[in-house]
C-alpha positions in Angstrom: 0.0 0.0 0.0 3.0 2.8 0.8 4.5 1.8 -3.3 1.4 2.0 -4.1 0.6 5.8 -2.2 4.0 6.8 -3.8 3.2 5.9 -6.9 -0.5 7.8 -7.1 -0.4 9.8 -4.8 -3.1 11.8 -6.3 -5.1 8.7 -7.5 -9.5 9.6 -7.6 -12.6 8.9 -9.7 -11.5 9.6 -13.4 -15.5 11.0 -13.8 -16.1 14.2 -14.2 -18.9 15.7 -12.2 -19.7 19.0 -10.0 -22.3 17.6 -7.8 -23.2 14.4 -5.8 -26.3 14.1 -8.6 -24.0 14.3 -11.5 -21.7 11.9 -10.1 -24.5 9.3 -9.2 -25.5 10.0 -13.1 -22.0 9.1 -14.5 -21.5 6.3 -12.1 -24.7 4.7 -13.7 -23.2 5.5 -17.0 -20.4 4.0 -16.1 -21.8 0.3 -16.5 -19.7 -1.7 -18.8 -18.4 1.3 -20.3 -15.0 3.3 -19.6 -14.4 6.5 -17.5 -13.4 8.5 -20.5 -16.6 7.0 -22.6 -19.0 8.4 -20.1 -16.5 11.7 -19.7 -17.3 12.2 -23.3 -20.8 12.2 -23.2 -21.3 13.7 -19.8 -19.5 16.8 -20.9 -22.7 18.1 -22.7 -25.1 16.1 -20.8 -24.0 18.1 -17.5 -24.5 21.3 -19.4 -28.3 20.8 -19.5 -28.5 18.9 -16.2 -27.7 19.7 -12.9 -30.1 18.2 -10.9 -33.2 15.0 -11.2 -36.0 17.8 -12.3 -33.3 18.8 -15.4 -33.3 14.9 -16.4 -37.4 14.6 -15.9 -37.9 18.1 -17.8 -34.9 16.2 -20.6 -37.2 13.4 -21.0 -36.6 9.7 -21.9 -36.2 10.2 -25.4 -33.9 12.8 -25.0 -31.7 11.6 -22.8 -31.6 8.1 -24.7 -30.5 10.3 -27.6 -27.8 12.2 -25.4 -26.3 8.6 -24.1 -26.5 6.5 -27.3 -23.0 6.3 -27.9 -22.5 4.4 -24.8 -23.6 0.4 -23.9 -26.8 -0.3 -22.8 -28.5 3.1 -23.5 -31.6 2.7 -23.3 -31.4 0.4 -20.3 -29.6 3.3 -18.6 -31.7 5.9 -19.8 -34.6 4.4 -17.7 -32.4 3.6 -14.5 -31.5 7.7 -14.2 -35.2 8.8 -15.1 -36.7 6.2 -12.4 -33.9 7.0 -10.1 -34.8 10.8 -10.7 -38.0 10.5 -10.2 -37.3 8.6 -6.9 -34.7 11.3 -5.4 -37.3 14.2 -6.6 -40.7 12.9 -4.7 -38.3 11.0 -1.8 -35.7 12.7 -1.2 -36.4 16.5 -2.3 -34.4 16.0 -5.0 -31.3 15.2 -2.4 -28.5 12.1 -3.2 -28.4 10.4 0.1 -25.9 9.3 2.2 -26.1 5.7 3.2 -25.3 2.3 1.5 -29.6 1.2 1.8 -30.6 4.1 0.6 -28.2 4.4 -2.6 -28.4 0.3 -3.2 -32.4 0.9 -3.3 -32.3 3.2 -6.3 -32.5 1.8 -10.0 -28.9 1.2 -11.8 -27.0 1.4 -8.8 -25.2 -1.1 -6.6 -23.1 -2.4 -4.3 -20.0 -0.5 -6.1 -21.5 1.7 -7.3 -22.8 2.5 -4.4 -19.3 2.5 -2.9 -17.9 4.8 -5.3 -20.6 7.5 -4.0 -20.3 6.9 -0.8 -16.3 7.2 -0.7 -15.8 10.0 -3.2 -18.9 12.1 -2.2 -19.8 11.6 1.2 -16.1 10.6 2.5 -17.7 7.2 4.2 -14.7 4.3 4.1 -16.0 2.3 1.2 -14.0 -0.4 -1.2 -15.7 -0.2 -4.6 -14.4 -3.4 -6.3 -14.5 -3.4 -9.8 -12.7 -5.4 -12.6 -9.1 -3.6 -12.3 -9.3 -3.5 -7.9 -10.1 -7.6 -8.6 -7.5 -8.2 -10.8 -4.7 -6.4 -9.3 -5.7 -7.5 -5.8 -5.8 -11.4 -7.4 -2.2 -10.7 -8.8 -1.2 -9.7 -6.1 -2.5 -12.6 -3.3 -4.6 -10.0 -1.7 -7.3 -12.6 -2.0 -8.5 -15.7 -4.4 -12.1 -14.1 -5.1 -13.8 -14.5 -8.1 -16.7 -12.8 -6.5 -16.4 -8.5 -5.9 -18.2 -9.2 -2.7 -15.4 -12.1 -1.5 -12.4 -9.7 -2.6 -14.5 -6.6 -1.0 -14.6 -8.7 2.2 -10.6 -10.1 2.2 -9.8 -6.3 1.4 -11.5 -4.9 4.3 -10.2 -7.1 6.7 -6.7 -7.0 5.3 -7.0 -3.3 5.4 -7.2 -0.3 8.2 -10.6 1.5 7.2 -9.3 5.1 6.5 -7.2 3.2 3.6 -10.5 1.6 1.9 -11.1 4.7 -0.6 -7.7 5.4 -1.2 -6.7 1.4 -2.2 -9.6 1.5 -4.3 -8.5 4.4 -6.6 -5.3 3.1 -6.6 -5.3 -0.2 -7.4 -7.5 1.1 -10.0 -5.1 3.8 -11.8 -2.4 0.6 -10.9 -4.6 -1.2 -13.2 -5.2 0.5 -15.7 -1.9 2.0 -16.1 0.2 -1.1 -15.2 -1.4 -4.4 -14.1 -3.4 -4.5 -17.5 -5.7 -7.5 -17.8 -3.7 -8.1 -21.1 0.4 -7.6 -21.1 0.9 -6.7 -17.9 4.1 -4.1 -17.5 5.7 -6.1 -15.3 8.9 -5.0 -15.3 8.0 -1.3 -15.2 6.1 -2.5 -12.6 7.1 -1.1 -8.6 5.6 -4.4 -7.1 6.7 -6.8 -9.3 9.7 -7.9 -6.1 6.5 -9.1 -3.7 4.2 -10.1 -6.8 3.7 -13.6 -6.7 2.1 -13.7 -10.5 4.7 -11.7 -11.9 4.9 -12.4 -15.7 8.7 -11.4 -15.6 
């Protein structure tokens, strides 16, 4: 964890956003899609929309149209109008601060739910997605296939404050590094206590 703090020291969500609402939007985008994908079309999305009455007043259509480039469109479309609708008449139009209340809204889970919590509301969360599971499997952090078993070994291997901080950077670790294809091993600053090391 210290290589890895000296390495990224600046390490956070590559989304752009200027509000918890925004962020909870491009997290939901985020599905099966890449950072910079959802950067892209979030750039003029979050022109129009700042808040979930912006997104109702956008429509369906609209906002299917705005999102198209990206996987599962319409899909996604209809998790951020429902969840808009939801925040607007539940909430007063406020994202929420706990793990229930965030897993209970359409399009977002467990780390998705973690990413808000963590990022927006500084609550110790580890979001595990494909890059924290890989890295953390290279690296004999745990043997989970599941993000809820490598989640759990995490946690328990790690003090809380670190949770949001590992998960950012065995992210950017992951993607700049520990690639799921041709791993750089040897430019690689853990490769000496790696035990899959393709050296």
């Amino acid at each position: 964890m210290r290589l890895l703090a000296e390495e990224y020291p600046q390490a956070k969500t590559a989304l752009q956003y200027t509000n918890p609402f925004q962020l909870l939007v491009a997290v939901i985008l985020s599905a099966q899609t890449t950072d910079r994908q959802v950067n892209r079309v979030t750039e003029k999305l979050f022109s129009r929309v700042q808040g979930p009455a912006d997104i109702l007043e956008l429509g369906l259509s609209a906002l299917e149209e705005q999102i198209k480039s990206l996987g599962l469109f319409r899909q996604k479309s209809r998790q951020i109008m429902e969840t808009s609708r939801i925040l607007l008449e539940k909430y007063g139009g406020q994202v929420q601060g706990t793990r229930e209340e965030l897993e209970s809204l359409p399009g977002v889970g467990r780390k998705s739910a973690g990413i808000i919590l963590s990022t927006v509301f500084h609550v110790p969360a580890l979001a595990v997605d494909t890059h924290v599971a890989r890295v953390s499997r290279r690296l004999g952090l745990t043997e989970g296939n599941n993000p809820y078993v490598v989640e759990e070994d995490l946690c328990l291997l790690l003090p809380k404050d670190l949770w949001s901080l590992t998960h950012h950077r065995l992210i950017a670790h992951g993607r700049k590094v520990c690639r799921a294809q041709k791993p750089l091993c040897d430019n690689c600053v853990l490769s000496p206590h790696c035990p899959k090391c393709f050296l």
